[in-house]
C-alpha positions as CSV (number, residue, x, y, z in Angstrom):
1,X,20.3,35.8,27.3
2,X,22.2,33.1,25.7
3,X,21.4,31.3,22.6
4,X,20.5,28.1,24.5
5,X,18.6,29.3,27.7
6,X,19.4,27.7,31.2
7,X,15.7,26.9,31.4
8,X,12.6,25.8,29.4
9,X,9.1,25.9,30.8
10,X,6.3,24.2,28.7
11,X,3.1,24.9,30.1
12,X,-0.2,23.1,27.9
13,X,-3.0,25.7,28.3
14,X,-6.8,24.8,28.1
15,X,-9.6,27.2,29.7
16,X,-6.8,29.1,31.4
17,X,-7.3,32.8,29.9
18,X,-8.0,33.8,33.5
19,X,-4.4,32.2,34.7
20,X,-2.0,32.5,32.6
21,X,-1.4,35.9,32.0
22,X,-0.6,35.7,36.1
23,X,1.5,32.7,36.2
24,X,3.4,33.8,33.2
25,X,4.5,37.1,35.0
26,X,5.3,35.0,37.7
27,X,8.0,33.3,35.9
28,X,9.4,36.3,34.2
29,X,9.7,37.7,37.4
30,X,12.4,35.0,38.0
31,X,16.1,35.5,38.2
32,X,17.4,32.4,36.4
33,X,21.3,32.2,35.6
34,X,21.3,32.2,31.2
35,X,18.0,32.9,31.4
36,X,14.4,31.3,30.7
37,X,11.8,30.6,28.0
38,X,8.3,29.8,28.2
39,X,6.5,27.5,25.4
40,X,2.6,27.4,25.9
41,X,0.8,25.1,24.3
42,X,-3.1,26.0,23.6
43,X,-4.7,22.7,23.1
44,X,-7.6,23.2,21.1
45,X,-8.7,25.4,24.3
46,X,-12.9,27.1,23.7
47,X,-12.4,29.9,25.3
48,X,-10.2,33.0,24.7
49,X,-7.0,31.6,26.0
50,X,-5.2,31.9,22.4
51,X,-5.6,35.4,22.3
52,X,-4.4,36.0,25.7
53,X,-1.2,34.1,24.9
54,X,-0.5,35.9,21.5
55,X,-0.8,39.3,23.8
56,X,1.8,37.5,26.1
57,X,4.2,36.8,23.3
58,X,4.7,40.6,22.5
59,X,5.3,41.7,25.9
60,X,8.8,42.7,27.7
61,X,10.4,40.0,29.7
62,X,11.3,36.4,29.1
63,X,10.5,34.9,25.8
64,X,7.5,33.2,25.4
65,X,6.7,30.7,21.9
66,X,2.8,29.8,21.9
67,X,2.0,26.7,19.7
68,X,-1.3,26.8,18.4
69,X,-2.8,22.6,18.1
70,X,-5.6,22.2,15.5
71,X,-7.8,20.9,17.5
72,X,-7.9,19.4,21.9
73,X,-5.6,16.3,21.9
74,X,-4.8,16.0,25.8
75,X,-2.6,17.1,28.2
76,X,0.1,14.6,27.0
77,X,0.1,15.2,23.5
78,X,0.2,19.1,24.5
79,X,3.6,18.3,26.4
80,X,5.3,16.4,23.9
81,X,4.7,19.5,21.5
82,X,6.0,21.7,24.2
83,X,9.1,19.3,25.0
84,X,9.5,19.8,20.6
85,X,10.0,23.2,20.6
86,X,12.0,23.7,24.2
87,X,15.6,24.8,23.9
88,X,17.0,25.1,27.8
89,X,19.5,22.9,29.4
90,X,16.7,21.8,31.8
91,X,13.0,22.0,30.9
92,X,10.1,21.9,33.4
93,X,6.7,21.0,32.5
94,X,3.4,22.6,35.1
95,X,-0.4,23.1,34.4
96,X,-1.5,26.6,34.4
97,X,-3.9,26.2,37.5
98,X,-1.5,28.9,39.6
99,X,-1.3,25.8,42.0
100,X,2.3,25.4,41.5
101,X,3.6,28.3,42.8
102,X,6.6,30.0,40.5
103,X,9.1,30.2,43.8
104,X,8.9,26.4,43.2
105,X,10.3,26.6,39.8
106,X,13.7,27.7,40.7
107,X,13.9,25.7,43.9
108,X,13.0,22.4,41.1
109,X,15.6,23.7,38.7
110,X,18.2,24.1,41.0
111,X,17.8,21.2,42.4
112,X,17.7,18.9,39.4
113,X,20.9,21.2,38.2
114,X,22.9,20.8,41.4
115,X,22.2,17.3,41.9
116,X,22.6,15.9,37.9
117,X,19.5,14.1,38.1
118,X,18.0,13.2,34.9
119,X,14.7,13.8,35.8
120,X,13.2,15.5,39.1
121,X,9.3,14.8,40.1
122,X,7.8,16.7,42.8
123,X,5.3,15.4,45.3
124,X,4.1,17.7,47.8
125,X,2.6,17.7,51.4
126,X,-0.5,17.8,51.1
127,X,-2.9,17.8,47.7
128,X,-5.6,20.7,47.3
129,X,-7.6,18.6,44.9
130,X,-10.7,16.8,45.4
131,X,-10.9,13.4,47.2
132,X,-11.7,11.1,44.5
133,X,-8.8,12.9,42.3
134,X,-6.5,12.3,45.1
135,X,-7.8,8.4,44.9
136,X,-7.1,7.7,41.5
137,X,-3.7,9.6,41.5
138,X,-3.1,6.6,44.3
139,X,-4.6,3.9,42.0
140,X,-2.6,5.3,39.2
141,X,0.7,5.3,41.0
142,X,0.2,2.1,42.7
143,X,-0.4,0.7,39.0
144,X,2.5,2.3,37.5
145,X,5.0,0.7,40.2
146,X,3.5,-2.9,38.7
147,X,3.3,-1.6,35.1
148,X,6.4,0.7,34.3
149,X,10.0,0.8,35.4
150,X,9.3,3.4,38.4
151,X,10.9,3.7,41.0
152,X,8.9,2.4,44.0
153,X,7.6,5.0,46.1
154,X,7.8,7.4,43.9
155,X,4.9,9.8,43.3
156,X,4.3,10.7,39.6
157,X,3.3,14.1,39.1
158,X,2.9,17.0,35.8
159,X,5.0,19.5,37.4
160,X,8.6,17.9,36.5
161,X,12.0,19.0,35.2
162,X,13.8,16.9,32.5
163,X,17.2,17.2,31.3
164,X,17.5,18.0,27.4
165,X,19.4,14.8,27.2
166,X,15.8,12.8,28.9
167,X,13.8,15.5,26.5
168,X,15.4,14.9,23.3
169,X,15.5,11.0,23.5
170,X,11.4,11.0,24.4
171,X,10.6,13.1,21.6
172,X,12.5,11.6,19.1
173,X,11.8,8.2,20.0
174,X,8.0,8.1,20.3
175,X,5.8,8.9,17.2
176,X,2.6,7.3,18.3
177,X,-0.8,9.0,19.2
178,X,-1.2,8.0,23.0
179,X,2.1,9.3,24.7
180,X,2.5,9.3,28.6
181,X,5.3,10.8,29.3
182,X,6.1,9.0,32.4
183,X,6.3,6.0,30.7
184,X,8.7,7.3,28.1
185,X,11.0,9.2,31.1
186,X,11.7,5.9,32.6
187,X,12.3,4.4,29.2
188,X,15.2,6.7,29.3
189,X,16.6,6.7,32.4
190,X,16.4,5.6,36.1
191,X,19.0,8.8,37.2
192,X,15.3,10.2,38.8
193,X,15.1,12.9,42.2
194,X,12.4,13.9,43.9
195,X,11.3,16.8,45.4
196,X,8.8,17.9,47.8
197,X,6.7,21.7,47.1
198,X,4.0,23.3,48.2
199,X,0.8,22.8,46.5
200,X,-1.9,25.8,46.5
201,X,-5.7,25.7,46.6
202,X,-7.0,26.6,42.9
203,X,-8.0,30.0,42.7
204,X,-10.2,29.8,39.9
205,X,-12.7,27.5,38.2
206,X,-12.3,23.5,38.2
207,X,-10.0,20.7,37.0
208,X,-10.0,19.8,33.3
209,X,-9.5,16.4,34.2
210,X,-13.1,14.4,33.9
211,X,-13.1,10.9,35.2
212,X,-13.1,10.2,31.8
213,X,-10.2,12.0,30.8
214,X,-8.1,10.4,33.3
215,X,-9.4,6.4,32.5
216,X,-8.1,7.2,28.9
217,X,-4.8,8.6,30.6
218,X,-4.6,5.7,32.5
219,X,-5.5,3.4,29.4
220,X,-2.0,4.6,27.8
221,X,-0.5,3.8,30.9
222,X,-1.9,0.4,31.2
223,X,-1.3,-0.4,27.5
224,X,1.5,1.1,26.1
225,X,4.6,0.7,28.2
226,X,4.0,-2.5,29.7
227,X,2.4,-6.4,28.4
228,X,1.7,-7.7,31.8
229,X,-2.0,-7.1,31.3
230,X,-2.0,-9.5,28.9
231,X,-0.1,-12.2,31.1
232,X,-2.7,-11.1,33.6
233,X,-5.8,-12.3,31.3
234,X,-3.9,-15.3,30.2
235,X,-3.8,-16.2,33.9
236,X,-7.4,-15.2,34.6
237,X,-7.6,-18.2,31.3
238,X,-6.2,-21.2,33.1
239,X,-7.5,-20.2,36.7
240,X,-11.1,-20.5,35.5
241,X,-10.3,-23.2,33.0
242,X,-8.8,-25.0,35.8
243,X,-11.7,-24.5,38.0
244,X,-14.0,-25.9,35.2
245,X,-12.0,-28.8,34.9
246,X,-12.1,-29.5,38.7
247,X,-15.7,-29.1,38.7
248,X,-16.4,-31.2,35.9
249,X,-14.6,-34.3,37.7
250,X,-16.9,-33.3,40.7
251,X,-20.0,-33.5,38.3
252,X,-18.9,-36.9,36.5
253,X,-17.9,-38.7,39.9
254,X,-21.2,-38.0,41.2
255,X,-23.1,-39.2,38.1
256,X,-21.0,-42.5,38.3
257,X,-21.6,-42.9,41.7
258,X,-25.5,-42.2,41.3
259,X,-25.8,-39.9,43.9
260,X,-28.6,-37.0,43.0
261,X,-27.0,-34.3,40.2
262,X,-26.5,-30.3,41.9
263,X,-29.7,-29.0,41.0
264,X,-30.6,-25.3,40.7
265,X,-30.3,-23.2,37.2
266,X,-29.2,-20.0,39.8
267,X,-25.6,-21.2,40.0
268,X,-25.1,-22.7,36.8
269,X,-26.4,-19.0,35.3
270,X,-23.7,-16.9,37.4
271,X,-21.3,-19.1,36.9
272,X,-22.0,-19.3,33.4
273,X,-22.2,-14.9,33.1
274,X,-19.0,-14.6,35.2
275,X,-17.0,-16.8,32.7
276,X,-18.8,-14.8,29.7
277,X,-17.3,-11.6,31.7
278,X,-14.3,-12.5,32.1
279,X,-13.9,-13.3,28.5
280,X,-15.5,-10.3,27.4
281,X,-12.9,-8.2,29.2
282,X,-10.3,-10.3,27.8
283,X,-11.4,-9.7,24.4
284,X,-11.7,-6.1,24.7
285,X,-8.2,-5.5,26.4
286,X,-7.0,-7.4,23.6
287,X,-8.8,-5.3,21.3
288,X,-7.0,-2.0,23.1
289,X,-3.7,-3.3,22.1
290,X,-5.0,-4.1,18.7
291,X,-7.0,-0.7,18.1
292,X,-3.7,1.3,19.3
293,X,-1.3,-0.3,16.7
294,X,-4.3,0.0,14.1
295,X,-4.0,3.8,14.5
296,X,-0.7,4.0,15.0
297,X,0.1,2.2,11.7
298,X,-2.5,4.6,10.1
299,X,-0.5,7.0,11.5
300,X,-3.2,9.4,13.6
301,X,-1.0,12.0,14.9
302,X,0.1,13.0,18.1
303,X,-0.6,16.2,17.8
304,X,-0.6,18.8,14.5
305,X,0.4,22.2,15.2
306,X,-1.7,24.6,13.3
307,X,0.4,28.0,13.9
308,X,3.6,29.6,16.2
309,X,3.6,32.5,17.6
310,X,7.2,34.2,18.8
311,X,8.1,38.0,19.1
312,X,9.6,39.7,16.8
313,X,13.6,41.1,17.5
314,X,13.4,44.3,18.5
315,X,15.5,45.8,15.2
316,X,12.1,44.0,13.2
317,X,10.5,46.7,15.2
318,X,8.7,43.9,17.8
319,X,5.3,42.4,17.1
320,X,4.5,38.9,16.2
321,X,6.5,36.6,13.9
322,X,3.8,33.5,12.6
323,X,5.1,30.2,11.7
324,X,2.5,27.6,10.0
325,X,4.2,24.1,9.9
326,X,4.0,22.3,6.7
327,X,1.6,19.5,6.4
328,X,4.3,17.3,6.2
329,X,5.6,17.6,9.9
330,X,5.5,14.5,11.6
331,X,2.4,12.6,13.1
332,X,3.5,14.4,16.1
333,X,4.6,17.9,14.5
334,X,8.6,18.0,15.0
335,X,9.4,21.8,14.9
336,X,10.5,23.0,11.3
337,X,12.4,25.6,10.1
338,X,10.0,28.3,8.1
339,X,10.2,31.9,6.7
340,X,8.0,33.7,9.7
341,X,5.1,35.6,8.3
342,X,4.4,38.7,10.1
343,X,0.8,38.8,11.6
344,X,-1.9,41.0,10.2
């Protein structure tokens, strides 16, 4: 295989010691031109899915590098330390569910290859998640087309391929702790394809995603890439300052004209909580901005990578080469050149 394979495949693993092993021998399996590489990324995962990835490592086939994170920082975080360590020309990112099927791969790569995109997202036919998933993957794209520079109709999904040039520029440019790599993509370029696959039923347990999980996701979204939420509460200000100004003239003309005053505590209470909402959420979106360059200037990292696991050339006798980054890496972790320690 060539120094600089054709293909990278970064793959952020949590709960999936039952799945990977399978979808990794899938993509061995195959036959990319220059070859492939596979970076897994074990985010902080509770079960066993580390040591099912180290066994990976030291089998025959296509190379495979698993970082090791300190602790569980997202699936985002997880895919900018993959998109750190990939190598390939082209460099797909996919969850390791098994839903995306590995013929797909190729047909992804080829197709962002052949036609020079940039960047290729897939959408597919029909979604095998659950309906309210579905629902906020609308509500999150439909936001997005207001919030980011992407292109309309276009359906934002993990399993993606990015040129190195699109690669290199994301990780090099953004150092803070709440990436979304979407947003960064279309920071880079427009040059974007699209590509329709099949998507398969999961086969085993449930989605990592809570509803949690994704309103944080969709936080970074909102907040990061984009300051027309602000513009939005500054218009929320005048509309209901205006609308207190209207209704005070309505309250002073009929003093002066001694007609009976509105009566009734009800209204003036609701209209007195809705204002007190609407500042509230004002103040607190404010206070996301504010909170995200707080820890961002503090520097909390993107993600830390506690060890890195690669197989040994076959002249070292094969086995497991360890690499422990310094402590100095970057908030994020860029990759480092260090003496590999063989594994006990």
């Amino acid at each position: 295989m060539a120094d600089t394979p054709a293909l990278s495949i970064v793959i952020p693993v949590y709960n999936g010691a039952s799945t990977v092993g399978e979808l990794v021998g899938a993509l061995r399996a195959l036959d990319i031109p220059d070859g492939l590489e596979i970076v897994l990324v074990v985010d902080g995962s509770p079960d066993n899915s580390l040591d099912v990835c180290k066994k990976l490592v030291a089998e025959p086939g296509a190379p495979v590098t698993v970082l090791s994170l300190s602790r569980n920082y997202g699936e985002h975080n997880a895919v900018m330390a993959g998109l750190a360590r990939a190598r390939g020309a082209y460099t797909i990112t996919m969850d390791d569910d098994l839903q995306n099927p590995s013929g797909e791969v190729k047909r992804l790569f080829e197709y962002a290859r052949d036609g020079g995109y940039d960047t290729v997202y897939t959408y597919y036919d029909e979604k095998k998640h659950a309906a309210w998933r579905n629902l906020g993957s609308r509500f999150t794209n439909w936001c997005a087309d207001r919030l980011i520079d992407k292109p309309r109709g276009l359906y934002l999904s993990s399993f993606r391929c990015l040129s190195a040039f699109v690669r290199e520029h994301i990780v090099a440019t953004y150092e803070g702790p709440y990436p979304y790599v979407d947003g960064l993509i279309f920071q880079v370029t427009q040059n974007v394809g699209k590509l329709q696959v099949r998507h398969l039923p999961r086969i085993e347990g449930r989605s990592n995603y809570t509803l949690p999980r994704l309103f944080r996701l969709w936080l970074s979204m909102f907040s990061n890439f984009s300051v027309i939420p602000l513009r939005i509460a500054t218009l929320f200000g005048i509309a209901f300052g205006t609308l207190g100004a209207l209704t005070a003239v309505i309250v002073l003309v009929e003093a002066i004209s001694d007609r009976r005053p509105p009566q009734g505590w009800a209204s003036l209470m609701v209209a007195v909580l809705v204002l007190a909402g609407v500042q509230l959420v004002v103040v607190g979106l404010i206070g996301e901005y504010l909170g995200r360059m707080f820890l961002a200037v503090n520097r909390k990292p993107q993600y830390l990578v506690r060890e890195v696991f690669r197989r040994k050339p076959a002249e070292a006798g094969g086995g497991l080469d360890v690499e422990r980054p310094p402590a100095d890496t970057k908030a994020a972790g860029q990759p480092h050149r260090e003496t590999s320690q063989p594994e006990s």
